[in-house]
C-alpha positions as CSV (number, residue, x, y, z in Angstrom):
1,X,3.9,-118.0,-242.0
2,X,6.9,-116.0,-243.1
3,X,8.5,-113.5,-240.7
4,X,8.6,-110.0,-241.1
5,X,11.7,-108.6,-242.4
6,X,13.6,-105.8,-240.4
7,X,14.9,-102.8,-242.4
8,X,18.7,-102.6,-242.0
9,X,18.3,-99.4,-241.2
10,X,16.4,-96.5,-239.3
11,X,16.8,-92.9,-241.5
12,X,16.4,-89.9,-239.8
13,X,16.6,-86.5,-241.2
14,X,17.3,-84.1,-238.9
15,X,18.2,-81.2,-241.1
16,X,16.5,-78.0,-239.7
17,X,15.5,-79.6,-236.6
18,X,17.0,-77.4,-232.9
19,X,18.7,-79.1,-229.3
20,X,17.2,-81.1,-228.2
21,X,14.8,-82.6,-230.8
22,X,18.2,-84.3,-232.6
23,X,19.4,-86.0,-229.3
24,X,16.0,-87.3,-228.2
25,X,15.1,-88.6,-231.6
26,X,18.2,-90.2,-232.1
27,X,17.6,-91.6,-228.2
28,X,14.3,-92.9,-229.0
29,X,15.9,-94.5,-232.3
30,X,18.7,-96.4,-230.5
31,X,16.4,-97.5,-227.9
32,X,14.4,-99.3,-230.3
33,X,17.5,-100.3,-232.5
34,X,17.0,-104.3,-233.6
35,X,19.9,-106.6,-233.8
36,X,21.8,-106.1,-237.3
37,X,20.5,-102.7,-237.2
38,X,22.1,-99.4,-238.2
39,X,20.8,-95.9,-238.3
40,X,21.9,-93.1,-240.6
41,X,21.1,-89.7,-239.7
42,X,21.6,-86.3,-241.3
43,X,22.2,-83.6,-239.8
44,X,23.8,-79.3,-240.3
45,X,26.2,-79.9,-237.9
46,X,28.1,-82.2,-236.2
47,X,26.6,-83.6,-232.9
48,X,30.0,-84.5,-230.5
49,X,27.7,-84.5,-227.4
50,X,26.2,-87.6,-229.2
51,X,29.3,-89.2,-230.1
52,X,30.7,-89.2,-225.9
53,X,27.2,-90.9,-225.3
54,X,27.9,-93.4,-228.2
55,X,31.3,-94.1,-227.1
56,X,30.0,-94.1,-223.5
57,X,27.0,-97.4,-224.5
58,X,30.0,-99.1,-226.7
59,X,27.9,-98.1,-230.0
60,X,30.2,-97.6,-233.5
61,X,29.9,-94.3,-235.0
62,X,31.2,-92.7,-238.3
63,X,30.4,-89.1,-239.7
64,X,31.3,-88.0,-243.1
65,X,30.2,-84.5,-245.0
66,X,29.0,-85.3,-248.1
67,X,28.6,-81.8,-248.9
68,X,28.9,-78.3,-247.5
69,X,27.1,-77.7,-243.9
70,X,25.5,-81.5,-243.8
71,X,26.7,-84.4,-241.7
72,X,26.0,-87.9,-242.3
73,X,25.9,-90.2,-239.7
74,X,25.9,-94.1,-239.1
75,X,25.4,-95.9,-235.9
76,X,26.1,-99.4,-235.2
77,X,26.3,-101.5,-232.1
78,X,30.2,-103.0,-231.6
């Protein structure tokens, strides 16, 4: 029986969402992260108290504005 495949990658738009839905979602999504797993996030601003914690637990982290006002974000463990 074949195995399931993983998505490479957990999406979550956060756009119009307030502290501290965007930290606990993106909590919840790391906690259940799979190996080779990534998540992208977007986001109105950027979220540095997320970044300490991602430095903090050795997770990879870029951020780039693709437009005015929204953030993209990836996140990968090292």
């Amino acid at each position: 029986m074949p195995q399931p495949t993983v998505p490479p990658e957990v999406f979550l738009d956060l756009r119009g969402s307030f502290p501290p839905e965007p930290m606990e979602r993106v909590l919840d999504a790391l906690a259940g992260l799979l190996a080779g797993q990534q998540i992208r996030l977007l986001i109105e601003r950027e979220p540095h108290p997320l970044f300490r914690i991602l430095e903090k637990n050795n997770y990879r982290y870029s951020s780039t504005e693709p437009e005015p006002g929204l953030y993209q974000i990836l996140i990968q463990e090292r």
